[in-house]
C-alpha positions in Angstrom: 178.8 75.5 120.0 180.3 73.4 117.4 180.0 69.6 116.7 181.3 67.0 114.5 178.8 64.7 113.1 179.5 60.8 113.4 179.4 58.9 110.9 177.0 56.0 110.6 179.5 53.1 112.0 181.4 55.0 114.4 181.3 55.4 117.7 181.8 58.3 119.8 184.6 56.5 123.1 184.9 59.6 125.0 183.4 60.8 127.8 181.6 64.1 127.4 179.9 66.1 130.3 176.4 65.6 131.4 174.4 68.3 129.2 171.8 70.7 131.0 168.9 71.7 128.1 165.9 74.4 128.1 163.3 72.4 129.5 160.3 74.0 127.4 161.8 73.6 123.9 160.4 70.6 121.9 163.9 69.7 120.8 166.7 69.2 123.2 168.4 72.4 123.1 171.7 72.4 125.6 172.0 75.5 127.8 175.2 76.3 126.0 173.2 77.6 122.9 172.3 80.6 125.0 173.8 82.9 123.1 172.0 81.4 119.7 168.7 81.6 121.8 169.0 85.2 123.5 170.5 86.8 120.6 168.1 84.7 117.8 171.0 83.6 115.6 172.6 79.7 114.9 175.5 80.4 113.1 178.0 78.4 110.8 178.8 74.9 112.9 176.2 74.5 115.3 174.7 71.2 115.2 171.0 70.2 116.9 170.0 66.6 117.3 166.2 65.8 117.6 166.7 63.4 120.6 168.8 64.0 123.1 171.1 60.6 123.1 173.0 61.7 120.2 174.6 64.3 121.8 175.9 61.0 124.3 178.9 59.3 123.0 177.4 56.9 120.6 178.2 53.4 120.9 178.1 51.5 118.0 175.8 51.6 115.2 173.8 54.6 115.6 169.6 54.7 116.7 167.3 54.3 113.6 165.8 58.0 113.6 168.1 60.3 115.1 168.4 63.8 112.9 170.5 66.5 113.0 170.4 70.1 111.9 173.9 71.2 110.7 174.1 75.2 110.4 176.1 76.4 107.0 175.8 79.8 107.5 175.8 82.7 108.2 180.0 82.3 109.2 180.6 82.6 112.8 180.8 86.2 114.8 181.6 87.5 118.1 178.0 85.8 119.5 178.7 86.8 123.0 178.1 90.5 122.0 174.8 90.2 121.1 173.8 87.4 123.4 171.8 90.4 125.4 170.4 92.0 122.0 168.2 94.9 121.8 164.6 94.4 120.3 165.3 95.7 116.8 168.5 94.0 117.1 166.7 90.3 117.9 163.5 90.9 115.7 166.8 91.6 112.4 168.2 88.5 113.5 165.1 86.5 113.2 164.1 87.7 110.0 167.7 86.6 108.8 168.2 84.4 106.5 169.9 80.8 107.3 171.4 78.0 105.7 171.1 74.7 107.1 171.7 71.0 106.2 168.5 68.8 107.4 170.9 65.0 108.4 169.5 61.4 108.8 172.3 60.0 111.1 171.1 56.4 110.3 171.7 56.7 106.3 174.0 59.4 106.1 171.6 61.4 103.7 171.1 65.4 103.9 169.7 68.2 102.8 169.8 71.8 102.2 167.6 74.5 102.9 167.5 78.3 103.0 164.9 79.9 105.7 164.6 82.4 108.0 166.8 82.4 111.3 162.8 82.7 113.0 161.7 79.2 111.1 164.4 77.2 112.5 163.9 78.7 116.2 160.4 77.5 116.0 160.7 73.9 114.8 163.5 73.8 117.7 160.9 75.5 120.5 157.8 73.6 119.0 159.2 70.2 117.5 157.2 71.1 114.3 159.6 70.4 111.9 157.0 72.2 109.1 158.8 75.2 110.1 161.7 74.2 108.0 159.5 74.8 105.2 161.5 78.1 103.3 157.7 78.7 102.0 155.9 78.5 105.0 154.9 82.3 106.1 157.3 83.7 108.9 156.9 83.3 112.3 156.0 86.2 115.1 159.0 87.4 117.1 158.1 85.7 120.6 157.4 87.7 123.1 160.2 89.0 125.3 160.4 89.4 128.9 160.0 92.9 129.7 156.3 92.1 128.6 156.1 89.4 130.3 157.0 91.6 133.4 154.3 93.8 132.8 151.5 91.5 133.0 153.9 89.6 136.3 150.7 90.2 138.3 148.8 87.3 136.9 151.0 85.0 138.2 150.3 85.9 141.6 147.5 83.1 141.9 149.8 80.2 141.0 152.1 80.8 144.0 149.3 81.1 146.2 149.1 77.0 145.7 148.8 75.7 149.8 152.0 73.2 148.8 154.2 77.1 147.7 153.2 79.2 150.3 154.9 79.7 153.5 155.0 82.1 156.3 157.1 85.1 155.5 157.4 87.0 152.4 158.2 86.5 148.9 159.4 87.9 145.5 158.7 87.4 142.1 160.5 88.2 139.2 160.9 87.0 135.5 164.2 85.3 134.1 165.1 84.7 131.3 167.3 82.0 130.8 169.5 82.3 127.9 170.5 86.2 128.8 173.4 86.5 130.6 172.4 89.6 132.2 168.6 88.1 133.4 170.8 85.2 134.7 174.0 86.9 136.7 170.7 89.3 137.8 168.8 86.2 139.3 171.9 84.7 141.0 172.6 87.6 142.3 169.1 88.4 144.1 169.0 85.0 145.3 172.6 85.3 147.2 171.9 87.8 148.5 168.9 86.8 149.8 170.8 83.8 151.0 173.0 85.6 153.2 170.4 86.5 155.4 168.6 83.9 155.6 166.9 80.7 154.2 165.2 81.1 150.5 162.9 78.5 148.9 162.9 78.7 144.7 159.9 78.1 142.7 160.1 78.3 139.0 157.0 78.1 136.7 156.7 78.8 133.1 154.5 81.2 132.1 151.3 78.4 131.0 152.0 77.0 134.6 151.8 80.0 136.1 148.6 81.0 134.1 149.8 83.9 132.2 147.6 85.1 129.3 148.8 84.1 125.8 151.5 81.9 127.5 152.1 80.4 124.3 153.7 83.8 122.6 156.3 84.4 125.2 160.3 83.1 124.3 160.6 79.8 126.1 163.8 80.4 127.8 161.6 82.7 130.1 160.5 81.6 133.5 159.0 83.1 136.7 160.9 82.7 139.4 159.3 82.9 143.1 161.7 83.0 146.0 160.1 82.1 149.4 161.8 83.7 152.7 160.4 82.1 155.7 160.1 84.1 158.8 161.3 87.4 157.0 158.8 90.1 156.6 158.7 92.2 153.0 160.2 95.1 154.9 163.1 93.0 156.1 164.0 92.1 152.9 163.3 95.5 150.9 166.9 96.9 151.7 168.1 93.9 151.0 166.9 93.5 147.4 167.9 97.3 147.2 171.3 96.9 147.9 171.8 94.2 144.7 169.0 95.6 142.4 169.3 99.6 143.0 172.4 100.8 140.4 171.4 104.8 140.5 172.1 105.5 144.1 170.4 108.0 145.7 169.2 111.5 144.3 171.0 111.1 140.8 171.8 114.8 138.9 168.4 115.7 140.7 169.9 119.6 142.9 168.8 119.0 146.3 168.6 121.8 148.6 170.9 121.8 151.9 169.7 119.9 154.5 166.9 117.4 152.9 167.9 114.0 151.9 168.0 112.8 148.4 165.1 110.8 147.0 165.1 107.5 146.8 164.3 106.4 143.4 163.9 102.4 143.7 161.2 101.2 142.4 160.9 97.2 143.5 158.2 97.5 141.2 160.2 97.9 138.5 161.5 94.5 139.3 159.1 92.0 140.6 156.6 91.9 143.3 157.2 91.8 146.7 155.2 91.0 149.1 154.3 89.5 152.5 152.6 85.8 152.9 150.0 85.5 155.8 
């Protein structure tokens, strides 16, 4: 995404389109930086504003106060490529190196600093703008959420609340909001779900849902628990199999004449299902 900063006197006249941002970053990030986010790279014209009015058309003089963070480099790349990034792939991209004007809108004044792709993700996700330090030590790679799968069963608890639960079943599973694939995954579960029947979506970050060390995991992850009243777990297993299940059935796995192939779907592997009383 790339911006044009105003200048102090002008005003932005045209209408832009209401901005959706990541709900659990400290500065208003817009959805459309989900490449930056997944893939842990800001790259040569992306601009962040500390509040979220500046990215409004401005009228007249603008707010005492507002900021911006300008990106310089590193120059622009195919982003969409990497928006889905391995682990090594991420954890090289956040110990990359960044450079990146620091922009009072009010007086026009700037400055320049070189840091670690990781120091600017944090003052975005935490609001402390200390991060921008270049001598401050570097960050942790945040946690990702294949981990935060694994411990998926704590979260059980905080869909048990008497306002969530409903007669029927359920499934939980993590998302993770600035991957593509986690997304087109979700929507795709909850369609199909849809198609048979009512669905109820809860989403809770992971401190709301009372996951241990909630504070380590990526922000852009949530856990998403999709009520289906009246439908029983077993109803809905061959459902969720039928949009989840890419291996088919038996694989390169020899099976002798006669027996049918294994099925090798794991819902587990997934998210929990299960039935509400």
């Amino acid at each position: 995404m790339a911006d044009h900063i105003p200048d102090k006197e002008s005003a932005l006249s045209e209408e832009q389109p209401e901005l959706e941002f990541f709900e659990a970053m400290a500065w208003p990030v817009p959805l459309s930086f989900a490449g930056a986010i997944a893939g842990m790279r800001f790259e040569q014209g992306d601009v962040l504003y500390r509040d979220r009015r500046a990215y409004d058309a401005l009228d007249g003089k603008i707010p005492t106060g507002l900021s911006a963070i300008q990106v310089m480099l590193p120059q622009r790349s195919t982003r969409g490529a990497v928006s889905d990034a391995s682990g090594d792939r991420r954890l090289a991209n956040w110990q990359s190196e960044v450079t990146l004007e620091l922009i009072d809108l009010g007086s026009g004044r700037s400055q320049t600093r070189v840091l670690s792709q990781g120091k600017l993700a944090m003052a975005l996700f935490s609001g402390d703008e200390a991060w921008l330090d270049p001598q401050r030590e570097e960050p942790p790679l945040p946690r990702s959420g294949r981990e935060l799968q694994q411990g998926l069963a704590q979260s059980v608890a905080a869909f048990d609340r008497p306002a969530m639960a409903r007669a029927g079943s359920r499934f939980i599973m993590v998302v993770d909001l600035a991957s593509d694939a986690s997304r087109t995954k979700a929507v795709g579960v909850e369609e199909a779900l849809l198609a048979a029947g009512r669905v109820e979506r809860i989403d809770l970050f992971p401190a709301e849902a009372g996951v241990e060390d909630a504070s380590t995991f990526h922000p852009s992850l949530v856990i998403r628990g999709l009520v289906l009243p009246g439908r029983t777990a077993e109803e809905v297993l061959p459902i969720l199999r039928g949009c989840l299940y890419g291996g088919g059935r038996g694989g390169a796995t020899e099976v002798a004449e006669g027996e049918a192939a294994p099925d090798r779907f794991s819902i587990g592997r997934h998210g929990i299902l299960e039935n509400l009383d």
